[in-house]
C-alpha positions as CSV (number, residue, x, y, z in Angstrom):
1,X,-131.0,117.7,-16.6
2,X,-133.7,115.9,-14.0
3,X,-136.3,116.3,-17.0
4,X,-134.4,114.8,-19.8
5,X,-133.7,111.8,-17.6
6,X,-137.3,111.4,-16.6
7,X,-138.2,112.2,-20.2
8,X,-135.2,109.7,-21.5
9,X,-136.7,106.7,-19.3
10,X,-140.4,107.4,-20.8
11,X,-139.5,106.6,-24.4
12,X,-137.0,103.9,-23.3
13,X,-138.7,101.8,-21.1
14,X,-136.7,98.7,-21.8
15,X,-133.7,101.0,-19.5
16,X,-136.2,100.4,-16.5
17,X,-136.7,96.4,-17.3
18,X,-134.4,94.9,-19.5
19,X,-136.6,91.9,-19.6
20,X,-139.4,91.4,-22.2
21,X,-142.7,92.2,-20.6
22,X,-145.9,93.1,-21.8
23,X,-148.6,95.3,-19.9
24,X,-151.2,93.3,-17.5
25,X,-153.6,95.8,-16.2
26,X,-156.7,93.8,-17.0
27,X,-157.3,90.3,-18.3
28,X,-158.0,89.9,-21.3
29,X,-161.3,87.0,-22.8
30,X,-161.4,85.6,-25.9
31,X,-163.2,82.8,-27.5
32,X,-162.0,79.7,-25.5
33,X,-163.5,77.0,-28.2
34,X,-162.0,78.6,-31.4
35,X,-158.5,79.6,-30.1
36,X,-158.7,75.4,-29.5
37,X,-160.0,75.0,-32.7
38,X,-157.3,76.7,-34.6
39,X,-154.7,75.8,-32.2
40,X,-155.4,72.5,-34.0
41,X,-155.5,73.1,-37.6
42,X,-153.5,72.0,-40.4
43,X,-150.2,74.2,-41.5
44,X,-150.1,75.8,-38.4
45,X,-146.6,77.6,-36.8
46,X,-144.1,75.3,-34.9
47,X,-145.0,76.6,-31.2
48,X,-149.1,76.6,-32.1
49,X,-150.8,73.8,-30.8
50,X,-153.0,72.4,-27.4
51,X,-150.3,72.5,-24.5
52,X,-151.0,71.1,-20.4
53,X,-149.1,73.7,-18.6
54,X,-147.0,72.2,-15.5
55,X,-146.2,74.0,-11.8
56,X,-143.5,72.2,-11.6
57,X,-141.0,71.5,-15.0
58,X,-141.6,67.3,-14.1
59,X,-144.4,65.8,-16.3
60,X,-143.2,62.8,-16.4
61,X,-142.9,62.6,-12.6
62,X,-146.5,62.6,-12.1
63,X,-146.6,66.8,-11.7
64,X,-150.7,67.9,-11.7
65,X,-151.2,69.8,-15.0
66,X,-151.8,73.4,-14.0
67,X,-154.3,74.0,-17.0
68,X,-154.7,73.3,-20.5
69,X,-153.7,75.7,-23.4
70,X,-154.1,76.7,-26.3
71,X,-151.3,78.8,-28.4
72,X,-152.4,80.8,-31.7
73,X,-151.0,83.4,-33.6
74,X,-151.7,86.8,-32.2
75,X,-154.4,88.3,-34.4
76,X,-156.9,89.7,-31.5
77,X,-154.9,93.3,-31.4
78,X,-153.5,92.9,-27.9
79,X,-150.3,92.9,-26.7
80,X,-148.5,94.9,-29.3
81,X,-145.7,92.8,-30.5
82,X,-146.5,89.5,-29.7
83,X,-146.7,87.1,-32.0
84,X,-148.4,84.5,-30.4
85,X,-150.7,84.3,-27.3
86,X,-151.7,81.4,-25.2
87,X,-155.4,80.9,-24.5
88,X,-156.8,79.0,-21.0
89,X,-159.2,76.2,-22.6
90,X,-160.7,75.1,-18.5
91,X,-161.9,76.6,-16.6
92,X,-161.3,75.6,-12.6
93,X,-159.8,77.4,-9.9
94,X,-157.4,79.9,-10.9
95,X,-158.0,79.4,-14.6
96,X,-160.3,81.2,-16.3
97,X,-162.2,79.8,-19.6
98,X,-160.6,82.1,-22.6
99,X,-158.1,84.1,-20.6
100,X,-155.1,85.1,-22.5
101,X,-152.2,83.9,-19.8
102,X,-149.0,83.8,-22.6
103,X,-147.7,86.3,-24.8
104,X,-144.5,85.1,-26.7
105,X,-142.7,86.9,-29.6
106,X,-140.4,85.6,-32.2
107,X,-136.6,85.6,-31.9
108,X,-133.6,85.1,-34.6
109,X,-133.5,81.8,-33.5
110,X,-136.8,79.6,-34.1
111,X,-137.0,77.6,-31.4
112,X,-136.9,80.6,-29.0
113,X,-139.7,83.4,-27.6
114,X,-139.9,86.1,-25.7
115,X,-142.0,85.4,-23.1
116,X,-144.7,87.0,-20.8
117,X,-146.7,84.5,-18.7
118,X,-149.9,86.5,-16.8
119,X,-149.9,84.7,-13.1
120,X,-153.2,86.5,-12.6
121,X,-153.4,88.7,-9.4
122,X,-149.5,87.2,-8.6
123,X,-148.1,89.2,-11.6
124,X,-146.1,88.7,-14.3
125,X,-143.0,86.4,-15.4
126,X,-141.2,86.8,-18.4
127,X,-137.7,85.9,-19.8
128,X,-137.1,83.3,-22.8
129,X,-139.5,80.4,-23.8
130,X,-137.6,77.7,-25.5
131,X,-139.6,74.6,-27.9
132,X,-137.6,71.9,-28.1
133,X,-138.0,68.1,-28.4
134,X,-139.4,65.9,-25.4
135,X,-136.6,64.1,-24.3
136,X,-138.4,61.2,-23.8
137,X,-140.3,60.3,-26.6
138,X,-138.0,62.8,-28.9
139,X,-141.0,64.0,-30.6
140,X,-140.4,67.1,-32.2
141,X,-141.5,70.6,-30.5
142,X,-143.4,69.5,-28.0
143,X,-141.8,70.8,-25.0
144,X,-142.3,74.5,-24.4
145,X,-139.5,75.1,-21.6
146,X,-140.7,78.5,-19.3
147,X,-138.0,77.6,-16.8
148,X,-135.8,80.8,-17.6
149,X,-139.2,83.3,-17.4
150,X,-138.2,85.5,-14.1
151,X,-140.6,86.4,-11.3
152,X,-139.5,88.8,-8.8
153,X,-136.1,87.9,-9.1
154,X,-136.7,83.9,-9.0
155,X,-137.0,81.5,-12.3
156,X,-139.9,79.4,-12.3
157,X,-140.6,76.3,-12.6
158,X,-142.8,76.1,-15.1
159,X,-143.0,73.7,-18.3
160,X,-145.2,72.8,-21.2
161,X,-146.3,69.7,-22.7
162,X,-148.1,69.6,-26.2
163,X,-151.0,67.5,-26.1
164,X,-151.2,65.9,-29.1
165,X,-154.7,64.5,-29.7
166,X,-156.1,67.9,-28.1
């Protein structure tokens, strides 16, 4: 009975974590300059685009950006499943130039992801991403809201704001 448990909880690791989490052993580098590059380009997906990553989820309150961004669809044959992946465009402490830090997959509903965010040697966070308008300026997807990504057992308080002249 002890092995098919133990063999039950190898195929189905989502019984261990319910929440959507990609492996992090190592990070992984890619070309910084073109993930910006086509981050930019014409008739690209809704949540593609040059984001400033926030600390804390109050941009308009003067928060530091964190570091810059740039999401792309997922064609570089990591992370199995996602669909998109962000890509660190500076490079300054704790960011490094071309690091893939996001992971996010589609969902039924368009305006929401499952989400992995790498913190580097802190660990991972995941839970649901959510593009929405800015409720400022009421510009269309240009929020990405990581508020609801967990990280050991705490939501963070994390936001994204599209930058739109990249």
């Amino acid at each position: 009975m002890q092995v098919l448990i133990i063999i039950s909880l190898l195929f189905f690791p989502a019984l261990i974590n319910p929440g959507f989490a990609w492996d992090y052993e190592q990070p992984v580098i890619v070309d910084a300059y073109e993930a910006h590059a086509r981050s930019l380009r014409d008739g690209r997906d809704a949540v593609e685009g040059f984001w400033a990553i926030f600390m804390e989820w109050q941009p308009e309150r003067g928060a530091a950006i964190r570091y810059r961004m740039a999401v792309v669809k997922n064609d570089y044959g990591v992370y199995g499943g996602a669909d998109y992946v962000g890509v660190t465009t500076c490079d300054r402490p704790g960011c490094t130039l071309g690091e893939i830090k996001l992971a996010l997959k589609k969902t039924d509903d368009p305006t929401k992801f499952e989400a992995t965010l790498m913190m580097g040697g802190r660990g991972i966070a995941s839970g649901t991403a959510v593009l929405s308008p800015d409720k400022d300026t009421e510009r269309e997807n240009s929020t990405l809201d990581l508020s609801s990504l967990i990280y050991e057992d705490r939501q963070l308080t994390y936001g994204m704001v599209r930058i739109l002249n990249g």
